[in-house]
Structure formats: structure tokens, C-alpha cells
VEXLOKE-274903 format. One record per residue: residue number from 1; residue in three letters; x, y, z of N, C-alpha, C in turn. Coordinates in pm, whole numbers, plus 50000, padded with zeros to 5 digits. Example, Ala and Ser with C-alpha at 12.3 -4.5 7.8 and 13.67 -1.06 7.14 Angstrom:
BEGIN
+-----+------+-------+-------+-------+-------+-------+-------+-------+-------+-------+
| seq | type |  n_px |  n_py |  n_pz | ca_px | ca_py | ca_pz |  c_px |  c_py |  c_pz |
+-----+------+-------+-------+-------+-------+-------+-------+-------+-------+-------+
|   1 |  ala | 51319 | 49431 | 50780 | 51230 | 49550 | 50780 | 51320 | 49670 | 50780 |
|   2 |  ser | 51285 | 49775 | 50708 | 51367 | 49894 | 50714 | 51290 | 50003 | 50787 |
+-----+------+-------+-------+-------+-------+-------+-------+-------+-------+-------+
This chain:
BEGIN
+-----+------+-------+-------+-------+-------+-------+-------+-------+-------+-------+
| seq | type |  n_px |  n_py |  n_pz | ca_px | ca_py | ca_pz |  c_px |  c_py |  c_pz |
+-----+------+-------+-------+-------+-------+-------+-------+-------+-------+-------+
|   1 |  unk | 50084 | 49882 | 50000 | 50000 | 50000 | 50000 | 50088 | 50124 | 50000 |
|   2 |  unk | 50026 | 50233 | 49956 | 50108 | 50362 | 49935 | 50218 | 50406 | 50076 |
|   3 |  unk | 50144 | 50404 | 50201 | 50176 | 50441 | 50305 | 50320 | 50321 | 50343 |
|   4 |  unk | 50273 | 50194 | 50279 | 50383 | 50126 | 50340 | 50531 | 50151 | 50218 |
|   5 |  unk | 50472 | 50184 | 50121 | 50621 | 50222 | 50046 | 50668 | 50373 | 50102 |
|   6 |  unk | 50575 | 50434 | 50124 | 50631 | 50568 | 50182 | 50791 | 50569 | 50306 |
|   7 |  unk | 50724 | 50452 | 50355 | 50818 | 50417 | 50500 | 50932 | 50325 | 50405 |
|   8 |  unk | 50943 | 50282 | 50322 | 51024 | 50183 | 50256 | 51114 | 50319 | 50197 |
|   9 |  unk | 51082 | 50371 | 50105 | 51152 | 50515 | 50066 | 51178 | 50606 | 50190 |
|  10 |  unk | 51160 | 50643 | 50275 | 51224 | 50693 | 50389 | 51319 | 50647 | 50430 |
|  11 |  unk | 51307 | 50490 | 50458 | 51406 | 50438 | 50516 | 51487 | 50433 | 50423 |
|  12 |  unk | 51484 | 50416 | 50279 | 51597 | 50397 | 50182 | 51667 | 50523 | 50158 |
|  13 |  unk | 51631 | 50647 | 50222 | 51676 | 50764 | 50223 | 51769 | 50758 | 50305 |
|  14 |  unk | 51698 | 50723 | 50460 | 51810 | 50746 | 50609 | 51926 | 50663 | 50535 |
|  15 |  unk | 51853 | 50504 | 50495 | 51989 | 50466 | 50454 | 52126 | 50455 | 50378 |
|  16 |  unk | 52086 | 50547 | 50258 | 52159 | 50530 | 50178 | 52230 | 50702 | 50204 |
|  17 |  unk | 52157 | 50758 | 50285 | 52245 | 50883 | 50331 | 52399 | 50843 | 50418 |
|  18 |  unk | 52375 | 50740 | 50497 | 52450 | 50688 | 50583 | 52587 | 50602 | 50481 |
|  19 |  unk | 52531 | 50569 | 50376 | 52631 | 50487 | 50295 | 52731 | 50566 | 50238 |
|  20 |  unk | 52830 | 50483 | 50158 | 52954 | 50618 | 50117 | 52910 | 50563 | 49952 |
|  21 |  unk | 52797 | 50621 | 49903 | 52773 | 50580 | 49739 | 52754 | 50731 | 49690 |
|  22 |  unk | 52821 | 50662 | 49578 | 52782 | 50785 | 49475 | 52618 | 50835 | 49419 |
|  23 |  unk | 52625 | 50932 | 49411 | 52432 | 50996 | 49390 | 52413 | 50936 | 49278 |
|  24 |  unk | 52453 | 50911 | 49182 | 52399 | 50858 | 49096 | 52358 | 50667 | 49108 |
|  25 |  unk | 52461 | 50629 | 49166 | 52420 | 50474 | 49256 | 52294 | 50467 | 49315 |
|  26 |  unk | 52306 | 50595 | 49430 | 52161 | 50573 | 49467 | 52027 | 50613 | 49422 |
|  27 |  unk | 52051 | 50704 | 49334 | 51938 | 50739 | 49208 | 51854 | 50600 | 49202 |
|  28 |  unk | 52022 | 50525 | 49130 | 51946 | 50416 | 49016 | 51881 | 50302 | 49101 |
|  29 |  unk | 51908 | 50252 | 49245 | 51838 | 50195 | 49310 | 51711 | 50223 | 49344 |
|  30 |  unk | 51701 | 50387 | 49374 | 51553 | 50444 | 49425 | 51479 | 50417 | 49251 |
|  31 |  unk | 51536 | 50414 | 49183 | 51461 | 50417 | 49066 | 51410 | 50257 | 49007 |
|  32 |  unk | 51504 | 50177 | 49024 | 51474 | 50047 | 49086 | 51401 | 49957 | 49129 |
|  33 |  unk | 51357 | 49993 | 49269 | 51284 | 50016 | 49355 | 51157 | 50063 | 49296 |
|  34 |  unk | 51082 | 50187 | 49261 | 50997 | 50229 | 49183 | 50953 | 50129 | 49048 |
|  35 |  unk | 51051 | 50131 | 48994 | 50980 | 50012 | 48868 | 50945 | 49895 | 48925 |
|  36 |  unk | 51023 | 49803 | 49052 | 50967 | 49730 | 49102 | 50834 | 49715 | 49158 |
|  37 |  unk | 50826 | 49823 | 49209 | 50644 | 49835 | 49244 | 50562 | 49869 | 49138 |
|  38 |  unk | 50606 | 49920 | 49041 | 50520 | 49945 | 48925 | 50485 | 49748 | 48889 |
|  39 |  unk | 50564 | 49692 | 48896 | 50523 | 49544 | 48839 | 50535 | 49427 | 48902 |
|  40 |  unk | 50488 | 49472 | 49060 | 50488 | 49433 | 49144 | 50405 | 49268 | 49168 |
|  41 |  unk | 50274 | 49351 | 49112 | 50102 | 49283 | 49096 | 50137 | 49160 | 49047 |
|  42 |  unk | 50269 | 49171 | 48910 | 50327 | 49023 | 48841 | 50405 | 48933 | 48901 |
|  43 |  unk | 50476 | 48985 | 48982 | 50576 | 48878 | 49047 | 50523 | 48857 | 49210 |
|  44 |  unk | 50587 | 48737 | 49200 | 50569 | 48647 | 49399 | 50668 | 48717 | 49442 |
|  45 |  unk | 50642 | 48823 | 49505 | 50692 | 48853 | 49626 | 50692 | 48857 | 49736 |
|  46 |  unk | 50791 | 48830 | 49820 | 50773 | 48783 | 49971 | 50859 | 48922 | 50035 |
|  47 |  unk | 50796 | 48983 | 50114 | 50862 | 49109 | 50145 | 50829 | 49137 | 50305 |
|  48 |  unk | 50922 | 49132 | 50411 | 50979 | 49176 | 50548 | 50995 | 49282 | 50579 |
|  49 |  unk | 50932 | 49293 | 50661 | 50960 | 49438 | 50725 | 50969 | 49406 | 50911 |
|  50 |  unk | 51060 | 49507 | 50923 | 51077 | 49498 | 51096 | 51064 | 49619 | 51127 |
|  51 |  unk | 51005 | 49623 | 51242 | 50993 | 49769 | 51306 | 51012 | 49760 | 51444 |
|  52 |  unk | 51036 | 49914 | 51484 | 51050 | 49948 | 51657 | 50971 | 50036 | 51649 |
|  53 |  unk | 50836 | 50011 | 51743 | 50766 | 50113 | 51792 | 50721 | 50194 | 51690 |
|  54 |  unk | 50651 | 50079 | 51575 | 50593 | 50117 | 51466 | 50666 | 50206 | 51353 |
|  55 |  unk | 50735 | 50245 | 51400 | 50889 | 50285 | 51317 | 50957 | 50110 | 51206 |
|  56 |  unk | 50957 | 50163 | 51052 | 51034 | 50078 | 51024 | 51149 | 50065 | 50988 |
|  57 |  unk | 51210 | 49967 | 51069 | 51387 | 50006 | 51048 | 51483 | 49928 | 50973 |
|  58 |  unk | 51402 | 49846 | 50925 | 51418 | 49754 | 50789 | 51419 | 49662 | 50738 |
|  59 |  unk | 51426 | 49673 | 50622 | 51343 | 49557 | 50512 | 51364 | 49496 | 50413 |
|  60 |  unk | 51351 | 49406 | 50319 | 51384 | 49328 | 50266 | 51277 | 49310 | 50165 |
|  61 |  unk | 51320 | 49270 | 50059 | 51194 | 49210 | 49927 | 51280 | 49149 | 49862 |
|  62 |  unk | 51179 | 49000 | 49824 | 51264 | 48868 | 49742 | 51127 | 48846 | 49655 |
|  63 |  unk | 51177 | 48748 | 49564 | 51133 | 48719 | 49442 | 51116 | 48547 | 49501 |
|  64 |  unk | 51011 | 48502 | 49470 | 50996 | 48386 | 49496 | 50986 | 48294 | 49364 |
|  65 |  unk | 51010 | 48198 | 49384 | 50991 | 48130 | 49273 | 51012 | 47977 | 49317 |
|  66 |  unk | 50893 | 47903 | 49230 | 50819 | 47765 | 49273 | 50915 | 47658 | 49145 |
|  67 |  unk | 50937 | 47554 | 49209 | 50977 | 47431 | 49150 | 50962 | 47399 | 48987 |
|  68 |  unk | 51076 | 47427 | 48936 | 51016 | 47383 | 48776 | 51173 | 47275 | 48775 |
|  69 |  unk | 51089 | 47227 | 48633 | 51244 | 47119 | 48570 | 51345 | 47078 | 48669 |
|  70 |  unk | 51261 | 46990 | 48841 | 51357 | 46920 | 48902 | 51414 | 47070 | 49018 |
|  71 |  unk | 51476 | 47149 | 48969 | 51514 | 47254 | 49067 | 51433 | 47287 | 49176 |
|  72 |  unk | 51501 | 47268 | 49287 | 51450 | 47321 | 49426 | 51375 | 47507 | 49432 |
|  73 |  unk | 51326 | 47468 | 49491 | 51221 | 47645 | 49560 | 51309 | 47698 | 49629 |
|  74 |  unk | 51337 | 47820 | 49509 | 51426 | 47924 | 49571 | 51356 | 48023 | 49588 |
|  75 |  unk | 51430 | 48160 | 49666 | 51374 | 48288 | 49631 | 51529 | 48388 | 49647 |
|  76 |  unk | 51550 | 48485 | 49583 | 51611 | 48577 | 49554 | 51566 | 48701 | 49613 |
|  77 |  unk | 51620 | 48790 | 49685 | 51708 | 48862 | 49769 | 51675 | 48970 | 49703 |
|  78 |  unk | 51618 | 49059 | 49673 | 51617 | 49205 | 49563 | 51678 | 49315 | 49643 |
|  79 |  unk | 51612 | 49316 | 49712 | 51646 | 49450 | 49807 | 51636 | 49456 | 49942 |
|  80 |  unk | 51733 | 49501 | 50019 | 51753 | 49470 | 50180 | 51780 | 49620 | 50247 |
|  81 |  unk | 51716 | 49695 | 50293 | 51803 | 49799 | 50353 | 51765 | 49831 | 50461 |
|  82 |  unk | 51836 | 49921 | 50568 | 51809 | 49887 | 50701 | 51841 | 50062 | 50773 |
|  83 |  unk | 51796 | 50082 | 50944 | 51854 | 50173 | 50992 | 51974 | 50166 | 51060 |
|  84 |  unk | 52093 | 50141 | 50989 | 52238 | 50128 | 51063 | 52220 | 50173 | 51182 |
|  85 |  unk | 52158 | 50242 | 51259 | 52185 | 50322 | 51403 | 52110 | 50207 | 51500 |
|  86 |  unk | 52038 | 50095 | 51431 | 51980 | 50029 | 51520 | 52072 | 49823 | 51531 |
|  87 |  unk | 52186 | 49842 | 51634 | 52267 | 49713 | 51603 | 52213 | 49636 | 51569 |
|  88 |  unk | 52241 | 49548 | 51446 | 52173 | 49390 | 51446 | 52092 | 49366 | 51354 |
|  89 |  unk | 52070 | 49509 | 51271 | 51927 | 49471 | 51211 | 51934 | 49380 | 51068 |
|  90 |  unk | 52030 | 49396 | 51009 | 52063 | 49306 | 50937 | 52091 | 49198 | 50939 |
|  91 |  unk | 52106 | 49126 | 51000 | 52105 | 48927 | 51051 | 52000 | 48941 | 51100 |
|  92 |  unk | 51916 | 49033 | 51154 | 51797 | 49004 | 51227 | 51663 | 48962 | 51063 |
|  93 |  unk | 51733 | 49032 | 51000 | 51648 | 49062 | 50891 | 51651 | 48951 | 50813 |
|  94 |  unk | 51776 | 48900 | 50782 | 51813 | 48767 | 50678 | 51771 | 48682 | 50750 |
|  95 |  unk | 51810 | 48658 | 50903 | 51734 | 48577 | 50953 | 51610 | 48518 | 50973 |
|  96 |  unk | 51543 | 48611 | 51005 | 51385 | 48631 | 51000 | 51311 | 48593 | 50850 |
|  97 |  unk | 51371 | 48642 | 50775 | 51347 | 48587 | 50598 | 51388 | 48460 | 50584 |
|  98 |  unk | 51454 | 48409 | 50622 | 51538 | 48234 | 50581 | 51377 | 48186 | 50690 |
|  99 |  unk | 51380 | 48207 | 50778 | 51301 | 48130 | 50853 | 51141 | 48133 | 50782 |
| 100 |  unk | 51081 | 48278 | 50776 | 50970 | 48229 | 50633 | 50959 | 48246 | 50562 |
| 101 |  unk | 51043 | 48220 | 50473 | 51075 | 48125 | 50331 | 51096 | 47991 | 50336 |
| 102 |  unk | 51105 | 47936 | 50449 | 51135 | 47785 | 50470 | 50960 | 47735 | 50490 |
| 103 |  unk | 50898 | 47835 | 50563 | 50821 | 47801 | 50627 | 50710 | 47743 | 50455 |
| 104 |  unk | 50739 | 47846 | 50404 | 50675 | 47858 | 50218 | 50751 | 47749 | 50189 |
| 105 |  unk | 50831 | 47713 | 50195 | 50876 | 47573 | 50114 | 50979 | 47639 | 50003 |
| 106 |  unk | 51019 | 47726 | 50051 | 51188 | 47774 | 49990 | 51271 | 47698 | 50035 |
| 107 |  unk | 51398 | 47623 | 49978 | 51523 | 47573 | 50053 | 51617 | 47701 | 50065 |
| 108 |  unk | 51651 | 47742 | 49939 | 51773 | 47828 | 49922 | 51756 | 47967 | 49893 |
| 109 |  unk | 51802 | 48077 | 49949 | 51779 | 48194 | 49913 | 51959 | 48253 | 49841 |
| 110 |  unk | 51900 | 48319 | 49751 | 52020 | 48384 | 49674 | 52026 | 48524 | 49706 |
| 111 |  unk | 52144 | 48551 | 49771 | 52116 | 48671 | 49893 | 52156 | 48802 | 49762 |
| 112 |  unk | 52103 | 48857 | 49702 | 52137 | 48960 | 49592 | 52282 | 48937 | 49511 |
| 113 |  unk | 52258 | 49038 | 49380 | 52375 | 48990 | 49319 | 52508 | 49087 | 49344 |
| 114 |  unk | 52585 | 49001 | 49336 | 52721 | 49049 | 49335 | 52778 | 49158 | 49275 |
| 115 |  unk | 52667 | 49168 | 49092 | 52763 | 49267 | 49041 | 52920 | 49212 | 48984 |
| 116 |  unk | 52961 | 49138 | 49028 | 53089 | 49077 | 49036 | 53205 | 49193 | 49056 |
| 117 |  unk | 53133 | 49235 | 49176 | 53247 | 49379 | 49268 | 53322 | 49261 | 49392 |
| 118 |  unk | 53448 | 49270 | 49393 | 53522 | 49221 | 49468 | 53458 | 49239 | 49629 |
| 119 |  unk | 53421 | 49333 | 49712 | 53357 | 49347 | 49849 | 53251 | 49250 | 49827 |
| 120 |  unk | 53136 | 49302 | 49719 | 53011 | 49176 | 49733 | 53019 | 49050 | 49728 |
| 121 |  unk | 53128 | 49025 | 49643 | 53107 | 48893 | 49621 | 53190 | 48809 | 49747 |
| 122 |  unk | 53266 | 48953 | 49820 | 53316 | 48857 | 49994 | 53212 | 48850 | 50094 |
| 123 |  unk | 53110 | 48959 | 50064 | 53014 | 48889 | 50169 | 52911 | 48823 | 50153 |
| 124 |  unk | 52910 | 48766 | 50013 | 52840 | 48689 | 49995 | 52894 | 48554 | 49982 |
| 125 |  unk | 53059 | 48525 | 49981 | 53129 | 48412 | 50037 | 53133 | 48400 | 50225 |
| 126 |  unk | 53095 | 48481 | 50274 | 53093 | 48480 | 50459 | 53009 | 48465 | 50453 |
| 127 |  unk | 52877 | 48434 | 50389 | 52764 | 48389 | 50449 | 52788 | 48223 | 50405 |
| 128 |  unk | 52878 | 48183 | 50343 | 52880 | 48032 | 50352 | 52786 | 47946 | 50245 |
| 129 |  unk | 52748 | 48039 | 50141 | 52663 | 47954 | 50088 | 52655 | 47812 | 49992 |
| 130 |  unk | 52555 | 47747 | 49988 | 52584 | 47625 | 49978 | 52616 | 47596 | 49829 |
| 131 |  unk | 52578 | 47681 | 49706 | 52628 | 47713 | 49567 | 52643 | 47845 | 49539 |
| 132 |  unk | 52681 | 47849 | 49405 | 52635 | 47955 | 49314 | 52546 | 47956 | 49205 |
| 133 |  unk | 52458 | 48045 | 49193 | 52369 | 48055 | 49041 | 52459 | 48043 | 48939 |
| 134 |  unk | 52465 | 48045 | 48850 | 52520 | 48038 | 48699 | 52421 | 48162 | 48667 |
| 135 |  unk | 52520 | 48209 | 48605 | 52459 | 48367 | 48549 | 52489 | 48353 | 48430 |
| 136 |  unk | 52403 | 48453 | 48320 | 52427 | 48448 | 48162 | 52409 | 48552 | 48132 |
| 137 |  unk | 52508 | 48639 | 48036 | 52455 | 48725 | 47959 | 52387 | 48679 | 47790 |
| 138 |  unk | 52228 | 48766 | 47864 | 52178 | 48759 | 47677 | 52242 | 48875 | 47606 |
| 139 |  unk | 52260 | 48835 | 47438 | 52292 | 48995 | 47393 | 52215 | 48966 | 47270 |
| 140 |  unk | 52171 | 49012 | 47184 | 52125 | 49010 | 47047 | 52193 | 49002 | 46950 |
| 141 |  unk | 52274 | 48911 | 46878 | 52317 | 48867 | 46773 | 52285 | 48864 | 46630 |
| 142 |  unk | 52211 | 48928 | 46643 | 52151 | 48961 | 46465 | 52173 | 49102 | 46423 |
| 143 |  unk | 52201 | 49182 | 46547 | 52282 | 49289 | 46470 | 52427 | 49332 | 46492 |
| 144 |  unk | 52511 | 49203 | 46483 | 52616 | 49175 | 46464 | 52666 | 49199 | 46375 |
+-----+------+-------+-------+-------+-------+-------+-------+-------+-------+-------+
């Protein structure tokens, strides 16, 4: 609902004020973000939110996705952001998500992508995970 993205964009404000990114980085996420809710209605999303004292201090939205061709029920990780000033909230958050997504009959969550930036892809080796996706680029070959 309107009011609950309002608090989702607030908080993606406090947070990304707090981060050391470039304005145009965080443009393209808030913008992101926005197309995501524009096509929202289409995709399974499973989306967390934590709060203090009705305050939300952060949140998470994954992409779910159900069993095809043998592959296990995963869901994917889109967006996570939080109020740094409040310790913990991030394991509190992944945590709290692994637990219902299991409960849905997810095994594996793919905690966002890497980008293939040297920092992401270390903390996404400290969380220990049990594979990797195989990633592909499409490109269009006919106007080669």
C-alpha cells in the first residue's frame, strides 16, 4: 500500500544517506525500487519488514519462485536495507526471511547479486553459501 512504500523510501533515504555511494548509485536503486512496484502485481513477492515502535527500520523484498524442471524452491534477495543506528538489524532481517521462506517451502535463498564487485562477492562468500547461480549474459546477435 502507498503508506507502506512511503516508509520503505524513507528508510531507503536514512539509509543510503548513511552509505559512502555515489548519487547517481543511489538514484538508480531508488529508481529500481519504483519500477519494482510498478510490476509488482506480476511477480511472487515475499517482502519483510521489521519495526520498533511502529517505526520501520528495515526491510527486505525477494522474488519467489516455485519448483520447475527438478530445481529446488528458491527465492532471491532484491532488496535489503536497514537503519544502521539500530545494532543487528541486518542478521535480524536475513534471519527472519530464511526462517519464512522455509516456512513457504523455499530451501535456498540467493542473497542479491554480486555485480561481480570484489567486496560483494566477499560477503556473499561469509555467508557460507551452499552454491552459486550460473549467470548468463543475453545479447542480440543479429545485429552483429
Amino acid at each position: 500500500d502507498d503508506d507502506t512504500w512511503a516508509k520503505m523510501q524513507s528508510l531507503y533515504k536514512i539509509w543510503s544517506d548513511r552509505q559512502d555511494q555515489k548519487e547517481n548509485d543511489v538514484e538508480n536503486e531508488s529508481q529500481a525500487i519504483a519500477r519494482l512496484r510498478g510490476i509488482s502485481i506480476r511477480l511472487n513477492l515475499f517482502c519483510l519488514g521489521l519495526f520498533v515502535e511502529n517505526r520501520l527500520i528495515g526491510y527486505t523484498i525477494n522474488e519467489t519462485r516455485q519448483n520447475y524442471e527438478g530445481q529446488p524452491n528458491f527465492a532471491t534477495n532484491l532488496f535489503e536495507h536497514a537503519d544502521t543506528s539500530f545494532t543487528g538489524v541486518f542478521p535480524v532481517l536475513m534471519q527472519q526471511t530464511a526462517v519464512e521462506l522455509l516456512k513457504l517451502g523455499h530451501e535456498y535463498l540467493s542473497h542479491q547479486q554480486d555485480l561481480g564487485l570484489p567486496g560483494l562477492r566477499k560477503s556473499k562468500e561469509d555467508l557460507h553459501p551452499a552454491f552459486f547461480l550460473k549467470k548468463y549474459t543475453i545479447k542480440n546477435i543479429s545485429n552483429s
